[in-house]
C-alpha positions as a LaTeX table, in Angstrom:
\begin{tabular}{lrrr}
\hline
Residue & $x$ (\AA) & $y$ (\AA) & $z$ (\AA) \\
\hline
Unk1 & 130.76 & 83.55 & 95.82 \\
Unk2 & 130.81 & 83.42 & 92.22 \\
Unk3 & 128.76 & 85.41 & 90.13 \\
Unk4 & 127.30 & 82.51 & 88.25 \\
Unk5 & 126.63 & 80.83 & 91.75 \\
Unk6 & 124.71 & 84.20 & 92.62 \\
Unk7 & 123.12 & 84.11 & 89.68 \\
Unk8 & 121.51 & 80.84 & 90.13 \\
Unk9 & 120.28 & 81.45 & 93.21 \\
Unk10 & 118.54 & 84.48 & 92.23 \\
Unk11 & 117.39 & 83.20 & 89.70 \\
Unk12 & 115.71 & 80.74 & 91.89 \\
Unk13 & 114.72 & 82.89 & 94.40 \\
Unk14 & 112.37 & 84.89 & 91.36 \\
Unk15 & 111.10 & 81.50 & 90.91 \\
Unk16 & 109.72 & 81.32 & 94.07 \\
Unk17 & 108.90 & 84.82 & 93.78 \\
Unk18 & 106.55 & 84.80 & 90.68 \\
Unk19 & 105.89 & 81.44 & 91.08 \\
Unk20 & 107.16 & 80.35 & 87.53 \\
Unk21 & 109.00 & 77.35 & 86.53 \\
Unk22 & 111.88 & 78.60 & 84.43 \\
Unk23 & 113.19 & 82.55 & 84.33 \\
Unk24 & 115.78 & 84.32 & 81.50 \\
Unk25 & 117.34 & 87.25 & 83.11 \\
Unk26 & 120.31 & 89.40 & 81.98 \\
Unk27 & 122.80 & 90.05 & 84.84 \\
Unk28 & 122.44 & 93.99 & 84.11 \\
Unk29 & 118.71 & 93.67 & 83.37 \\
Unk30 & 116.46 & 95.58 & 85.96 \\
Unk31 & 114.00 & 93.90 & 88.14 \\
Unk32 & 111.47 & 95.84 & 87.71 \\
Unk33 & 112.08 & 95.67 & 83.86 \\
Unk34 & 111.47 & 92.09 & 84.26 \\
Unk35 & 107.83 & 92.64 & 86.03 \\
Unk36 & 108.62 & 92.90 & 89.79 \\
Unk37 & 106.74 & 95.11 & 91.27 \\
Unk38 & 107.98 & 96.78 & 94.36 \\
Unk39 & 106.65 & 94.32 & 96.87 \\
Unk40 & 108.07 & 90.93 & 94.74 \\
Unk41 & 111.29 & 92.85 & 95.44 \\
Unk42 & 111.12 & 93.21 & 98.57 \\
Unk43 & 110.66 & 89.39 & 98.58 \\
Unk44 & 113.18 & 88.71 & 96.22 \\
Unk45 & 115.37 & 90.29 & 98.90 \\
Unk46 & 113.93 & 88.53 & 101.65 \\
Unk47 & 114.13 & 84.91 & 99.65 \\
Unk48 & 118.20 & 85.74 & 98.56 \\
Unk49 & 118.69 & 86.77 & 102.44 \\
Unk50 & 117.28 & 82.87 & 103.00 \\
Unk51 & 118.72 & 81.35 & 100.75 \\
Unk52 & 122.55 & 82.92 & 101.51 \\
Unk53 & 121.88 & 82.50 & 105.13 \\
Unk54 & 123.03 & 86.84 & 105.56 \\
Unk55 & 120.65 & 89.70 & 106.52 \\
Unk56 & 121.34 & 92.52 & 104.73 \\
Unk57 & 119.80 & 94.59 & 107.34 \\
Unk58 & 116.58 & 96.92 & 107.77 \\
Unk59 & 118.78 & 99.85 & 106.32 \\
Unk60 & 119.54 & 97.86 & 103.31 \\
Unk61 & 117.74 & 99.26 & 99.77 \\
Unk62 & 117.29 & 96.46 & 97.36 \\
Unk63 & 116.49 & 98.99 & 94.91 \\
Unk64 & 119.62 & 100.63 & 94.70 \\
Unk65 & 120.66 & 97.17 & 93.75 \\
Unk66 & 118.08 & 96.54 & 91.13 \\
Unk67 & 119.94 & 93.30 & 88.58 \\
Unk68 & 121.90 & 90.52 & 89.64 \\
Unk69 & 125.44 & 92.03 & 88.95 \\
Unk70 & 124.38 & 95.57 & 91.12 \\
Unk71 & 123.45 & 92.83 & 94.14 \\
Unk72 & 126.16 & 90.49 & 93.48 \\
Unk73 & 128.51 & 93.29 & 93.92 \\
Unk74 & 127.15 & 94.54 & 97.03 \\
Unk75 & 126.74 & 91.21 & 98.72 \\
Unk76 & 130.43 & 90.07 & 98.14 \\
Unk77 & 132.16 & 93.99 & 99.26 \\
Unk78 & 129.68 & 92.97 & 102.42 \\
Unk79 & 130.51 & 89.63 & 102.61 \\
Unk80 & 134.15 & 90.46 & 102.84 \\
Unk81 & 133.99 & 92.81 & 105.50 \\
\hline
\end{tabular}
């Protein structure tokens, strides 16, 4: 998956998130920076996970993964394998 797919859907998935209509987000720009708290995170991981079809498992630390390039990275080394 592209990064500018993964970054649409993420994008989307804040939406639904916050619960906003439109969202500007740097690919290397924190989540948290952006005003997710620690439990919008958690659903931002949970909406992505829906939205991809995947399940990045209970193990899995979206924080370590905190912007849209971190995550897109991950997701495609785990995709592959």
């Amino acid at each position: 998956m592209s990064l500018e797919e993964f970054r649409r859907i993420t994008i989307e998935s804040i939406k639904v998130v916050q619960k906003v209509d439109s969202v500007e987000i740097a690919d290397d720009e924190d989540f948290s920076d952006f005003g997710l708290d620690s439990l919008d995170i958690m659903s931002l991981q949970l909406e992505i996970e829906k939205m991809l079809d995947i399940n990045l498992g209970e193990e899995f630390d979206i924080s370590q993964y905190n912007s849209i390039g971190l995550l897109h990275e991950y997701i495609e080394k785990e995709l592959k394998s």
